[in-house]
C-alpha positions as CSV (number, residue, x, y, z in Angstrom):
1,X,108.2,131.3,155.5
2,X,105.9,133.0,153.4
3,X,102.9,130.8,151.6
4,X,103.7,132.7,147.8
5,X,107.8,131.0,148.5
6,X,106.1,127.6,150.5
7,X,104.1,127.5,147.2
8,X,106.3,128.4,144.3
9,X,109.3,125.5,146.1
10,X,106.4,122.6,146.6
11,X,105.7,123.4,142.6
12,X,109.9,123.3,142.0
13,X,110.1,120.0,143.1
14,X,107.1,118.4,141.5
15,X,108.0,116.7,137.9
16,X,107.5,118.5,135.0
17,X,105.4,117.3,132.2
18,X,108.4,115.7,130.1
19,X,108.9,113.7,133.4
20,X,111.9,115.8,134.8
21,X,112.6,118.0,137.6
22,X,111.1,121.6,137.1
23,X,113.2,123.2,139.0
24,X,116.2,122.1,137.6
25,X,114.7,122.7,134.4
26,X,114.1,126.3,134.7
27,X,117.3,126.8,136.4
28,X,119.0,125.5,133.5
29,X,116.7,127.6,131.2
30,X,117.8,130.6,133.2
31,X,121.7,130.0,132.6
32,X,121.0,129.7,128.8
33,X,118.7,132.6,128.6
34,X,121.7,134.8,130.3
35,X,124.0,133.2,127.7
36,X,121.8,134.2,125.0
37,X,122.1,137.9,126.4
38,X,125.6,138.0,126.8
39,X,126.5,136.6,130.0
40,X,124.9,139.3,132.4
41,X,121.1,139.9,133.1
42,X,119.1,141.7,135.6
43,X,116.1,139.8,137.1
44,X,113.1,141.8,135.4
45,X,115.0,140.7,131.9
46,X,114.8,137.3,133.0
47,X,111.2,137.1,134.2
48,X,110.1,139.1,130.8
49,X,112.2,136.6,128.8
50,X,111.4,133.1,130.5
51,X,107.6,134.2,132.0
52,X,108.3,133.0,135.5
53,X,107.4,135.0,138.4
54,X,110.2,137.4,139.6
55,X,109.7,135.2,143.2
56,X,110.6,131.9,141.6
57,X,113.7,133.5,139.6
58,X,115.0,135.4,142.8
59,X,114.7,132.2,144.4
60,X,116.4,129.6,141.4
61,X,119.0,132.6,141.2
62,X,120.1,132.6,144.6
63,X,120.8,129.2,144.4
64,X,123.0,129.2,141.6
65,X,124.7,131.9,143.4
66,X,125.8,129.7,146.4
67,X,126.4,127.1,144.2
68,X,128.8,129.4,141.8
69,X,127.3,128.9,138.8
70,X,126.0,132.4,138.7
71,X,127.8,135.4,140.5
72,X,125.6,138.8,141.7
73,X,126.9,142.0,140.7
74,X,127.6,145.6,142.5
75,X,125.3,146.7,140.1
76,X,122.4,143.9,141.3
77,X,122.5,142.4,137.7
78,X,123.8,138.6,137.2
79,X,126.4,137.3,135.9
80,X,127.5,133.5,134.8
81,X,129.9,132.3,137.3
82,X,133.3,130.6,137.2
83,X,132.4,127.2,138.2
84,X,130.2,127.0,134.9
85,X,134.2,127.3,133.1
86,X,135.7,123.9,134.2
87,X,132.0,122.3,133.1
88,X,132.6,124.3,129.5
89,X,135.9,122.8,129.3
90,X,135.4,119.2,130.3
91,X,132.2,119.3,128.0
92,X,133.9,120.9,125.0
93,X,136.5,117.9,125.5
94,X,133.8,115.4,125.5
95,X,132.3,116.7,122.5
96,X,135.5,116.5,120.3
97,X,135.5,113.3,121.8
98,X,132.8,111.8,120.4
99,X,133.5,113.8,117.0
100,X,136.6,112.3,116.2
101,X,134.6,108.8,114.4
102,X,133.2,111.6,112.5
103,X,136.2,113.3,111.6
104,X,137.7,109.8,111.3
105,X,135.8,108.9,108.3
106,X,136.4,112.6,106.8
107,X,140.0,111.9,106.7
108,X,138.9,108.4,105.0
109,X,137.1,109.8,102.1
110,X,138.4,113.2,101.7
111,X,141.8,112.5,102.4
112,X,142.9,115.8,104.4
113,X,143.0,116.8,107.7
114,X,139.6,117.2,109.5
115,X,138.4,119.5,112.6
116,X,135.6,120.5,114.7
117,X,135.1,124.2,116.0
118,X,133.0,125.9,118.4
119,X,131.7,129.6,118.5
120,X,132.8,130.2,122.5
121,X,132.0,133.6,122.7
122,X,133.4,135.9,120.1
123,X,135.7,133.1,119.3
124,X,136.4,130.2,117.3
125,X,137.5,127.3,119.1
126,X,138.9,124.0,117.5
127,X,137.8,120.8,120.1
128,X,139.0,118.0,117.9
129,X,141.3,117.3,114.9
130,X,142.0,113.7,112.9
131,X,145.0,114.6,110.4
132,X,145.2,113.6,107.1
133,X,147.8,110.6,106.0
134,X,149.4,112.3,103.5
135,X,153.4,113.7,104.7
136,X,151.7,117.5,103.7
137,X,149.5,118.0,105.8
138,X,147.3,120.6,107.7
139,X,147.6,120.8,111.8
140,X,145.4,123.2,114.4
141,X,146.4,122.9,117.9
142,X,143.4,121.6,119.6
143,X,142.5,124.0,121.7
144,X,142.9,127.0,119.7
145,X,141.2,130.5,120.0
146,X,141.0,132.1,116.4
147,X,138.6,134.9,115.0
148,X,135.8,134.1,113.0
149,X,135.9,136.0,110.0
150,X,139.4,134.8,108.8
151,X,138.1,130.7,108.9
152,X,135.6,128.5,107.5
153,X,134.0,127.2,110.5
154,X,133.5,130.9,111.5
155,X,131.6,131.6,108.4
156,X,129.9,128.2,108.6
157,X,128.1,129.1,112.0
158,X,128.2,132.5,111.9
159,X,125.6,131.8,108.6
160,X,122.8,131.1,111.1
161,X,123.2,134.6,113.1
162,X,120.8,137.6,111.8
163,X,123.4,140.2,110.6
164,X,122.9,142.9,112.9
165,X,124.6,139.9,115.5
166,X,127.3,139.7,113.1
167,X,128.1,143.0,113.0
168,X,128.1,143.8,116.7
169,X,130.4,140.6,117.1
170,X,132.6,142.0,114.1
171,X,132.7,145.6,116.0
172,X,133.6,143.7,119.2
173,X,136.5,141.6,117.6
174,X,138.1,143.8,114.9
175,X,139.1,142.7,111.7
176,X,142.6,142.4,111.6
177,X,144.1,140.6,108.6
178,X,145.8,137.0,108.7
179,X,146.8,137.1,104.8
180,X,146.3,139.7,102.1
181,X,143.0,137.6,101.2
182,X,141.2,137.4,104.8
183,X,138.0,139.6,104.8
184,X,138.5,143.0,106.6
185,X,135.1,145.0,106.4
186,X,132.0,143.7,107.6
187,X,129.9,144.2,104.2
188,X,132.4,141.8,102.8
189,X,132.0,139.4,105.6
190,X,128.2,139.2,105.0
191,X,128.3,139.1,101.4
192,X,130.8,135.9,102.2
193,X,128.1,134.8,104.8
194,X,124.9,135.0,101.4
195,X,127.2,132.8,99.7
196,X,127.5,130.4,102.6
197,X,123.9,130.4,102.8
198,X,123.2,129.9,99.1
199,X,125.5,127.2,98.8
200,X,125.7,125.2,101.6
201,X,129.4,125.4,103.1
202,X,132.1,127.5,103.6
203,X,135.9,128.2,102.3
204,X,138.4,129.9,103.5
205,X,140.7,130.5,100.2
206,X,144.0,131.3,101.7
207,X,142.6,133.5,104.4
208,X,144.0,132.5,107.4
209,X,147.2,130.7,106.0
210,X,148.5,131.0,102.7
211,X,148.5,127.7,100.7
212,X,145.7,126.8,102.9
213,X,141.8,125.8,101.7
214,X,139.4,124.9,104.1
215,X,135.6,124.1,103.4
216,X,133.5,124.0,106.4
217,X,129.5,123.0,107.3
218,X,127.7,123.8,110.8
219,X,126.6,120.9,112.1
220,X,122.7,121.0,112.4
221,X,120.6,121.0,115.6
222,X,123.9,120.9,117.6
223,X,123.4,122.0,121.5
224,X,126.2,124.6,120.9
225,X,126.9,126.0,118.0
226,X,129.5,123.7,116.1
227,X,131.1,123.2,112.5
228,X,133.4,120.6,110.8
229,X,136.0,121.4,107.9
230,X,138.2,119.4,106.2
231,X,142.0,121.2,105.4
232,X,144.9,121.3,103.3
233,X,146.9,122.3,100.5
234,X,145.6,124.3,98.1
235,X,147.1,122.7,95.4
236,X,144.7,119.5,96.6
237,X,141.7,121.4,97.6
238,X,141.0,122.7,94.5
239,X,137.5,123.5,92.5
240,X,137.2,120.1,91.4
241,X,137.9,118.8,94.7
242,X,135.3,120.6,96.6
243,X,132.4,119.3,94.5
244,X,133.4,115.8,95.9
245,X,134.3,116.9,99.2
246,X,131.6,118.6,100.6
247,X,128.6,116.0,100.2
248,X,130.5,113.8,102.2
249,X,131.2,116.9,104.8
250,X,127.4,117.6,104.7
251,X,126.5,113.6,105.3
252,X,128.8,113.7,107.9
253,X,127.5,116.4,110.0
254,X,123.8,115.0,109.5
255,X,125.2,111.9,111.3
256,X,127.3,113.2,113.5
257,X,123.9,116.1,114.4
258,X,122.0,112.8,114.9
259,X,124.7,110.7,117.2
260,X,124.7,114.3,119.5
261,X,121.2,113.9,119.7
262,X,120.5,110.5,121.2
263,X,123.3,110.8,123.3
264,X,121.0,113.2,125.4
265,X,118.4,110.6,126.0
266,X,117.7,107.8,127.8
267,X,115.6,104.2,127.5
């Protein structure tokens, strides 16, 4: 074996510095970084991107490879593989697991139905639901794919994206309309997305389902990006009602930001 590859594995399984194992650290850093471009990569990206010797990410690569986390290409470039799916899933059911205290108390002091949403891809995906009480009442299949720019959660984390992002997401997508008020041209959307900014939530006035409010906060600092909402009638979620509702929304994704948090860490 050559000395540079006897070197660069000695150094992969030494600690790092916050007392973990480097090379399953960078590894892990490598399968985010290819998220972050889109799911494919060529090596040179990653070693421009992450600083690490094209040696050590040939190496790290290869490994994921046989593992399947990562799949080569005809083209040489890299691609996340298919065993990283059934880790999303069980993951994304684990989150909404833990949400659902969260949403819980939502239902509690807002009365209406509450959810939590992920941005998987180009897509919004609901994880958990806690219904509201009342015999009118809002329900989203857990589970379900819907675009952003027709829901509150979508404008909620799509907020935090620079707008050129946006718009290639919006390109990718389409904007087909749910109601005759869901946003169908991009300036619209990011004119909706200053508002979310200057405001601090989201609604979605009857734009995926007529009859239907929803106000929506991301949920800061999450490890993927995430967003709760509370839903219902319109007739309940009115002006007045939002001005009560979304402190508690906000409160409750600080907390819920936090609990995520120390879940991660250890005594």
């Amino acid at each position: 074996m050559p000395t540079s590859s006897a070197s660069t594995t000695d150094s992969a399984k030494s600690p790092s510095s916050g007392g973990g194992v480097q090379s399953l650290e960078r590894a892990f850093d490598l399968l985010e970084r290819m998220a972050d471009a889109g799911g494919e990569v060529g090596l040179s990206e990653l070693s421009a991107s992450s600083g690490l010797p094209l040696p050590t990410i040939h190496r790290l690569m290869r490994t994921l490879v046989v593992c399947g986390y990562v799949r080569q290409q005809t083209n040489r470039r890299y691609a996340l593989g298919p065993r990283l799916i059934r880790l999303g899933e069980s993951a994304s059911r684990l989150l909404g697991t833990w949400a659902r205290p969260y949403l819980a108390r939502l239902v509690e002091e807002t009365g209406e139905t509450a959810n939590m949403a992920l941005l998987d891809g180009d897509e919004i995906v609901y994880v958990a639901q806690v219904p509201s009480k009342h015999s009118m009442r809002m329900f989203t299949e857990v589970g379900r794919r819907v675009l952003p720019h027709s829901t509150g959660v979508g404008k909620a984390l799509l907020a935090g994206f620079p707008a050129e992002e946006v718009r290639a997401l919006l390109a990718r997508t389409g904007m087909p309309a749910a109601t005759e008020k869901t946003i169908t041209t991009p300036e619209g959307f990011l004119a909706a997305l200053d508002d979310v900014r200057r405001l601090g939530y989201a609604v979605d006035d009857n734009e995926q389902e007529i009859g239907v409010r929803c106000l929506a906060v991301s949920v800061p600092g999450s490890p993927t990006a995430a967003a709760i909402s509370i839903s219902g009638p319109a007739g309940r979620v009115t002006e007045a009602a939002t001005e009560k509702i979304v402190p508690v929304l906000q409160q409750v994704a600080v907390e819920l930001s936090e609990a995520l948090a120390s879940s991660g860490t250890t005594g």
